[in-house]
Residue frames as qw, qx, qy, qz and C-alpha x, y, z in Angstrom:
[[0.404, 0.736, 0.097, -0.535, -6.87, -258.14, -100.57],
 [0.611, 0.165, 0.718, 0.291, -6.76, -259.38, -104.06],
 [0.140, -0.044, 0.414, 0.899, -6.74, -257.78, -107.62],
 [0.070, -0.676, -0.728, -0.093, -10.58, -257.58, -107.33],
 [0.176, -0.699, -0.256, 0.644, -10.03, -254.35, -105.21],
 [0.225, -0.245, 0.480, 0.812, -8.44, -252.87, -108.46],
 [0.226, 0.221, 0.763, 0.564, -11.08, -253.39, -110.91],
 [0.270, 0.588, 0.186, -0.739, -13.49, -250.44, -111.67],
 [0.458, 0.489, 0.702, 0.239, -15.97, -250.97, -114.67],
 [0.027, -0.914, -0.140, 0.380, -16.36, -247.05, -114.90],
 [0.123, 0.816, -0.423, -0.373, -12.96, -246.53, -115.60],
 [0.353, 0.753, -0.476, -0.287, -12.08, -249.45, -117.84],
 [0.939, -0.174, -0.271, -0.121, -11.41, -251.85, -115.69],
 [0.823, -0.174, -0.054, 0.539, -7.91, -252.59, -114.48],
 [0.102, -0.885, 0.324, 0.319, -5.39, -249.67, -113.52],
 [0.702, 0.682, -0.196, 0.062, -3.11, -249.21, -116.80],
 [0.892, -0.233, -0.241, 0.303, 0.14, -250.63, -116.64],
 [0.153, 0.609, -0.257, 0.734, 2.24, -246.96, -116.44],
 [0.600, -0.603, 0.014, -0.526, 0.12, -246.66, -113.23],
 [0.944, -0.326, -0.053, -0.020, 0.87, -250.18, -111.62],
 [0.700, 0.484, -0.248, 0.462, 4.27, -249.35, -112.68],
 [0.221, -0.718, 0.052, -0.658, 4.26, -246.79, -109.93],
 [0.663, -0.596, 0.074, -0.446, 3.16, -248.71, -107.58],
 [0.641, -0.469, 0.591, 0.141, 5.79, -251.17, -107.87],
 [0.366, 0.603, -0.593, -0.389, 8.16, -252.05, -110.83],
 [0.186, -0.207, 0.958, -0.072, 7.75, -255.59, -109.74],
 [0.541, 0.487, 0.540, -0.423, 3.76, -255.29, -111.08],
 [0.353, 0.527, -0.480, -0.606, 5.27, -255.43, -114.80],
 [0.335, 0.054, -0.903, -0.263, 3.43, -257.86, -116.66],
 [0.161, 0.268, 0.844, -0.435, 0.79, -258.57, -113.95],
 [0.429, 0.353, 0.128, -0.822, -2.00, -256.39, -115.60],
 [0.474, 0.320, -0.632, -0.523, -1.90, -258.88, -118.69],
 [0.273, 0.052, -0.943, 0.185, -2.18, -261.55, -116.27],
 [0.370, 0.297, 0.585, -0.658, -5.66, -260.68, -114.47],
 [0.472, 0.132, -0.173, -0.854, -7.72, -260.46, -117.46],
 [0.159, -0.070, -0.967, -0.187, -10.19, -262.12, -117.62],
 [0.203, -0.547, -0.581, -0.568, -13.96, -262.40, -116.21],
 [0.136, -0.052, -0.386, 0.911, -15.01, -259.96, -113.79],
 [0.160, -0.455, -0.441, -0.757, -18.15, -258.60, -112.29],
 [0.280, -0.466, 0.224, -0.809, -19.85, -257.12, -109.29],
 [0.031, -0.048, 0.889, -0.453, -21.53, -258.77, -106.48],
 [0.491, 0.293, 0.428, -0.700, -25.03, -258.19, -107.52],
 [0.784, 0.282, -0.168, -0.528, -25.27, -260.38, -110.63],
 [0.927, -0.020, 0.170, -0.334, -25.32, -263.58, -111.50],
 [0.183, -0.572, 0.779, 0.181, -22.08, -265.86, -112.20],
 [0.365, 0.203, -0.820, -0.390, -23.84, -268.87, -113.01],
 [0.831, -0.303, 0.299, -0.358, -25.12, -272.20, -111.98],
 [0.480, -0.299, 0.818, -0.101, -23.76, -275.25, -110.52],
 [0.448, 0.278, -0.758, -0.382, -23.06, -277.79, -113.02],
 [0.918, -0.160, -0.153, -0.330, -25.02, -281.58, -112.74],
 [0.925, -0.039, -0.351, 0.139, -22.22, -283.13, -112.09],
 [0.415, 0.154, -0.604, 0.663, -21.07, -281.21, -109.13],
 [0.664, -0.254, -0.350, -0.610, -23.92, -281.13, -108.09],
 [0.957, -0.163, -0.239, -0.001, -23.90, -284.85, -107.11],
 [0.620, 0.134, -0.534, 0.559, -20.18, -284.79, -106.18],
 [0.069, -0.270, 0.475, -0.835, -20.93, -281.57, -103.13],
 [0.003, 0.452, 0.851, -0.268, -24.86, -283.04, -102.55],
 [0.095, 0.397, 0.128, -0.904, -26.25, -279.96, -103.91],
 [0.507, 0.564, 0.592, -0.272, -29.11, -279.57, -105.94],
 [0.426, 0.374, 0.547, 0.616, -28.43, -279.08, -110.24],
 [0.109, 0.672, 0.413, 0.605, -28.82, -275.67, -111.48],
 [0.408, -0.661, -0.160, 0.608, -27.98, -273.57, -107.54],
 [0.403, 0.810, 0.115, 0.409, -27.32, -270.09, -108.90],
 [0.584, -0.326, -0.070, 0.740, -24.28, -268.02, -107.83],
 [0.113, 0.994, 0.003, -0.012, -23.58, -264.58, -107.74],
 [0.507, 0.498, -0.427, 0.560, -19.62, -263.26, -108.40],
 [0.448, -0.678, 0.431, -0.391, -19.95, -262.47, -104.18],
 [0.966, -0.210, 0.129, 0.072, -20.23, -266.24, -103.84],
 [0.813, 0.404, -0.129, 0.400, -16.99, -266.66, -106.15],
 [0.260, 0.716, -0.427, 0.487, -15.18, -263.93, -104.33],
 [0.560, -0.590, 0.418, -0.404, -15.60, -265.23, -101.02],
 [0.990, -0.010, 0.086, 0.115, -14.59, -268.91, -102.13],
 [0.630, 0.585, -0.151, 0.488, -11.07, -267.24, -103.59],
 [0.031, 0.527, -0.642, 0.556, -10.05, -265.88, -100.10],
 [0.817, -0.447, 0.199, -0.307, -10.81, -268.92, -98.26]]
């Protein structure tokens, strides 16, 4: 399980660091480290660049959802 579990658009996103503090004084400083982009499993992430594309054999312009992305990151 990965900081994905954590993230909750509702409330804000990430749990504040007071909070992580809690959960372990060793999670100081990590919250600043995750940001970045983030987003649910039911839109769109992107598409496959041309030129990887050609390099995996796939076809230019494949769209991805953030499911695809989460399921490459725990392999």
């Amino acid at each position: 399980m990965g900081h994905k579990w954590m993230w909750n658009d509702s409330l804000g996103g990430l749990p504040g660091e007071d909070f992580l503090l809690e959960v372990d004084p060793l999670l100081k400083g990590v919250r600043a480290k995750l940001q970045g982009g983030y987003g649910t499993s039911d839109k769109l992430a992107g598409q496959l660049a041309p030129e990887w594309a050609e390099k995996l054999g796939l076809r230019a312009g494949f769209q991805f959802q953030w499911e695809h992305l989460m399921r490459i990151g725990t392999r």
